[in-house]
C-alpha positions in Angstrom: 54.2 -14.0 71.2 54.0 -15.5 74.9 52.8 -12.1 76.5 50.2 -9.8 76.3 47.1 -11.5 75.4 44.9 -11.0 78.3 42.3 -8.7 77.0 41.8 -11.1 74.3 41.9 -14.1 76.6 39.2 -12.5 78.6 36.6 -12.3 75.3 37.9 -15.9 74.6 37.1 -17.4 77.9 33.7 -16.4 78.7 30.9 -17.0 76.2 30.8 -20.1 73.7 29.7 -17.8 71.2 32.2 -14.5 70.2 32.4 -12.0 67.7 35.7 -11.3 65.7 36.8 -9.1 63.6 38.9 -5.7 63.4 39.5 -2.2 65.5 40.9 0.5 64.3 41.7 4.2 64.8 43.9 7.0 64.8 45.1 9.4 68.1 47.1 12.1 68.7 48.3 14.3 71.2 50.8 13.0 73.8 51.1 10.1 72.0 50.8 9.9 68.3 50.1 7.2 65.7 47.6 4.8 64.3 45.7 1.2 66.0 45.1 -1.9 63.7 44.1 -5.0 65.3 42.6 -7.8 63.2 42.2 -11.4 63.8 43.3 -13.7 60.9 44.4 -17.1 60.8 47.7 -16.3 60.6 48.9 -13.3 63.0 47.8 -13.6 66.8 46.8 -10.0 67.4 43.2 -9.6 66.8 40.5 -8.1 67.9 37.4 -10.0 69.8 33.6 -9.4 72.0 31.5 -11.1 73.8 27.7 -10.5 74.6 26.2 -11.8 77.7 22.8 -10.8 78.3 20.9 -11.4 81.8 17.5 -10.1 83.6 19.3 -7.0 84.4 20.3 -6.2 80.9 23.1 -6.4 78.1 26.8 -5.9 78.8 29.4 -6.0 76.1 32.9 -6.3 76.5 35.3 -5.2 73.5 39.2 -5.9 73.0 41.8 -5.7 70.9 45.4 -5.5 70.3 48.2 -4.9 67.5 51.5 -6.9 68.5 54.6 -3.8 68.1 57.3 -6.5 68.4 58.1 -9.9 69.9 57.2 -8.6 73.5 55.5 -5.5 73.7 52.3 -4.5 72.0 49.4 -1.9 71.7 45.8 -2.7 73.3 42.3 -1.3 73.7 39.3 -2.3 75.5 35.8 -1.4 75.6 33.3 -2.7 78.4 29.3 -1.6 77.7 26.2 -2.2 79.4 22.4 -1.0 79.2 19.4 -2.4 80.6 18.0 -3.4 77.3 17.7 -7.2 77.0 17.4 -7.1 73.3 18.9 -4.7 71.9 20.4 -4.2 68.3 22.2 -0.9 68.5 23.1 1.4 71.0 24.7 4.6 72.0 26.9 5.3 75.0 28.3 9.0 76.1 31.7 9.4 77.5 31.9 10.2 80.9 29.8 7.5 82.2 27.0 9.1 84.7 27.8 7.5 87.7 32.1 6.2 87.7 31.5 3.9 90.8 29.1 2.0 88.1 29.7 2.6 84.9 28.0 1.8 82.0 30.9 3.1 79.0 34.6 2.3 79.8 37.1 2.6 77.6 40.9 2.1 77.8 44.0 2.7 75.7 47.1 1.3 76.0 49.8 2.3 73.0 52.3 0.2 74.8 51.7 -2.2 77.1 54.0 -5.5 78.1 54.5 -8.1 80.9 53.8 -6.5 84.0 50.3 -5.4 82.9 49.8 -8.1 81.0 50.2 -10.6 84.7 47.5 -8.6 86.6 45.0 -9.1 84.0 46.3 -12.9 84.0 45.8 -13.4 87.1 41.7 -12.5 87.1 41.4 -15.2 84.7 40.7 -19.0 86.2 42.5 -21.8 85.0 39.9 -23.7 83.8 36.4 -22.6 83.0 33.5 -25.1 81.9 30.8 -23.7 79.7 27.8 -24.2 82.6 30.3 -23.3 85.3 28.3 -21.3 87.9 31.7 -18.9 88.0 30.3 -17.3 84.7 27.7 -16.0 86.5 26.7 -12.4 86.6 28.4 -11.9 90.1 31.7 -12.9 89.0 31.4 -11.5 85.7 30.7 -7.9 87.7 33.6 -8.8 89.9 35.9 -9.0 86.9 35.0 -6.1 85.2 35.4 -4.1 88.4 38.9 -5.2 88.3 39.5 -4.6 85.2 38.4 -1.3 85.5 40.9 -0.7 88.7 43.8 -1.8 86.4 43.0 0.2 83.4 42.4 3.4 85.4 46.2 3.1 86.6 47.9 2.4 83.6 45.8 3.4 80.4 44.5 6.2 78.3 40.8 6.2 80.2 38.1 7.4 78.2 36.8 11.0 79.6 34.8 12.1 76.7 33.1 11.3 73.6 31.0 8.4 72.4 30.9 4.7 71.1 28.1 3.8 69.1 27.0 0.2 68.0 24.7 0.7 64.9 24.1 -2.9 64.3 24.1 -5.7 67.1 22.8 -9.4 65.9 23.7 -12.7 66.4 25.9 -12.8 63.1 27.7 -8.9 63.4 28.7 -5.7 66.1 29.5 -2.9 64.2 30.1 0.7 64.9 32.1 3.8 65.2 33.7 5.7 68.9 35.6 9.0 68.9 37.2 9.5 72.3 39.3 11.5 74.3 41.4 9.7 77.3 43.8 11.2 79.7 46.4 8.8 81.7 47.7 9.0 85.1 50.0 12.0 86.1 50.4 16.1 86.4 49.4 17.5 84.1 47.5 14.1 82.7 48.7 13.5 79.2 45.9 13.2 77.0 45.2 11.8 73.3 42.7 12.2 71.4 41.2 9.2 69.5 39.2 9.3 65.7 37.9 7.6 62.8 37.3 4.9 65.7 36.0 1.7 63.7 34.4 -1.6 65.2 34.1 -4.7 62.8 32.9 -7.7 64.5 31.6 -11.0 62.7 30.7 -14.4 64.1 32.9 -17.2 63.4 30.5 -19.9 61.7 31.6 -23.3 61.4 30.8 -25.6 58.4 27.5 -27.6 58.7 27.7 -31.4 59.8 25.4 -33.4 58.3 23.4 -35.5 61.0 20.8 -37.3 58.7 19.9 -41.0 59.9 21.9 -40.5 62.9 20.7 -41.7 66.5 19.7 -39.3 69.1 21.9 -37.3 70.8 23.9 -39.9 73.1 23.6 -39.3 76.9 26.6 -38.3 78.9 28.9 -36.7 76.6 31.1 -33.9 77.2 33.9 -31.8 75.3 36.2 -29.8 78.5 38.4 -27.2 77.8 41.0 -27.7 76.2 44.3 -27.6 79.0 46.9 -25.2 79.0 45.1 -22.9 76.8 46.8 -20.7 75.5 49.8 -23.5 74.5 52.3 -23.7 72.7 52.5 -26.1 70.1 50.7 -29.0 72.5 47.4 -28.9 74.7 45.5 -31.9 75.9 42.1 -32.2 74.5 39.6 -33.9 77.3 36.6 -35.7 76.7 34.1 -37.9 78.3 31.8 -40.6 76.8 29.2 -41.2 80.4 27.1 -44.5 79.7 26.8 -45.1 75.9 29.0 -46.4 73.3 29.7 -44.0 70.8 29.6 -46.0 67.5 30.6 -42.6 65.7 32.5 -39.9 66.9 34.7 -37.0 64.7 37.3 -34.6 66.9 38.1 -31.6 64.1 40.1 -28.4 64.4 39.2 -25.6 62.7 40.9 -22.6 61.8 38.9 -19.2 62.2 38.0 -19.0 58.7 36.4 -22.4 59.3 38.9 -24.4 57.4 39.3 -28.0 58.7 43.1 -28.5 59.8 43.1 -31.5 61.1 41.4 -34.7 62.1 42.1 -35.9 65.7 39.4 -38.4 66.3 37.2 -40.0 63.5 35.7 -43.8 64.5 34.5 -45.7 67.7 35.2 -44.8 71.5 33.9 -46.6 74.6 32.3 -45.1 77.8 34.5 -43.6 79.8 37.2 -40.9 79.9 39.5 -39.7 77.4 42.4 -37.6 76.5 44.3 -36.5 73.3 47.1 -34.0 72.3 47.2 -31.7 69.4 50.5 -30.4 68.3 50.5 -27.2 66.3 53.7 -26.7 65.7 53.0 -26.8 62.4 50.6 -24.0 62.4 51.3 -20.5 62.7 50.2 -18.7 66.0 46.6 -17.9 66.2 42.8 -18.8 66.6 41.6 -22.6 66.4 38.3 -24.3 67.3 37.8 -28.2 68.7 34.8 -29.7 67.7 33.3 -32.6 69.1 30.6 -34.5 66.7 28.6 -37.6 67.4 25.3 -38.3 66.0 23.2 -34.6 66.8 25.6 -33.6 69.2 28.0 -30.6 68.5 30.1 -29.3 71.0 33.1 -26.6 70.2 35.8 -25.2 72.6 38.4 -22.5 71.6 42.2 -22.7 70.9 45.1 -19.8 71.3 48.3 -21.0 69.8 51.4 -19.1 70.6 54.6 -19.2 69.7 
């Protein structure tokens, strides 16, 4: 599936650590029939969050969709905040109390293809390094904002109703939403959205053992992964700054945390290097790099898709 996948892309990009998992629910009314979205290893459609948390509070941003055939497909998205820095569950209200800022947004799209799917693309930078100063709270504001402005033009807005998050941790996001969202046009149509169902988990990788290894080695860095999303080959970059690496592992993971495949495993000088992986033997989906030497780990997301 080579469209569609911005809401997704957006949870992918920005935060090391996400949550995945499932969302599901029913609606009725101008439109009728029932969400699905899960991320496995083998289907792309999924659903995915991130948490970012600042001085100003907690925002949360939700998404999910359920591919309908090879180029169209359903989507939802969520975006929360609250001034709580630490919070671990949470109720929000449909309507928000003040629209210009919002602190609940929700969107509904039962079909949604291309033409969509390019204006969310296009909020997205190419290439995003984990301690880039673009993730900062600015930009991320920015972005949300225009997300926002799209969804309000062409999806099922939330009007009423709530989403609540009984359990936030580092390992889970859980909860339930009932909501009912009205779409452009005279009269608005309007469906109304149950048995909402949120089921996030972290993806854990397997341990590395790191006994009687050296300290961690000075200068190393694991970049994102370029093009991403690709389709079957991306170039993995990586530099080694002013030590030689007497042991070094490149892995790919699945997102149960199966190993797939071994890139690097063995010696590497100083100095900068590249390597491909082909997935063309995978199906489409969810894969992590993972960059080990000595204490160091350093892991980068992958969206195959064919």
């Amino acid at each position: 599936m080579k469209i569609g996948i911005a809401l997704l892309v957006i949870s992918f990009c920005f935060g090391q650590s996400g949550y995945f998992g499932s969302v599901s629910f029913d609606y009725s009314g101008s439109e009728n029939g029932t969400f699905h979205a899960e991320s496995t290893d083998s289907t792309f459609g999924g659903a995915s969050a991130i948490k970012t948390t600042s001085e100003n509070g907690t925002a949360i941003l939700i998404s999910a969709f359920q591919p309908l055939d090879s180029v169209t497909f359903s989507a939802m998205f969520i975006y929360l905040q609250t001034p709580d820095t630490n919070m671990t569950s949470n109720v929000w209200t449909l309507p928000p109390a003040d629209w210009t800022d919002p602190d609940v947004v929700f969107g509904f799209f039962p079909v949604l293809d291309s033409s969509t799917f390019n204006q969310f693309a296009v909020l997205i930078p190419d290439s995003i390094a984990l301690d880039s100063t673009i993730l900062d709270s600015a930009f991320l504001t920015d972005l949300f904002t225009e997300i926002f402005v799209i969804i309000s033009q062409d999806a099922y807005v939330g009007f009423t109703g709530s989403i609540n998050l009984n359990q936030i941790s580092t390992d889970s996001m859980n909860g339930n939403f009932n909501v009912i969202a009205y779409q452009n046009g005279f009269p608005p149509p309007e469906v109304n959205i149950t048995n909402g169902s949120i089921q996030l988990n972290r993806v854990t990788l397997p341990q590395v053992n790191v006994e009687n290894e050296p300290d961690i080695p000075k200068g190393i860095r694991l970049y994102p992964a370029y093009p991403n999303p690709f389709n079957p080959v991306t170039t993995i970059r990586f530099i080694i700054g002013d030590e030689y690496m007497p042991s070094l592992q490149i892995n790919i993971f699945d997102l149960n945390g199966r190993l797939v495949e071994t890139l690097v495993n063995g010696e590497k000088a100083i100095g900068e290097h590249e390597i491909t992986w082909n997935g063309s033997h995978l199906p489409s989906g969810i894969y992590f790099v993972q960059l080990i030497s000595g204490r160091l780990i350093q892991t980068q997301k992958l969206i195959l898709m064919k």
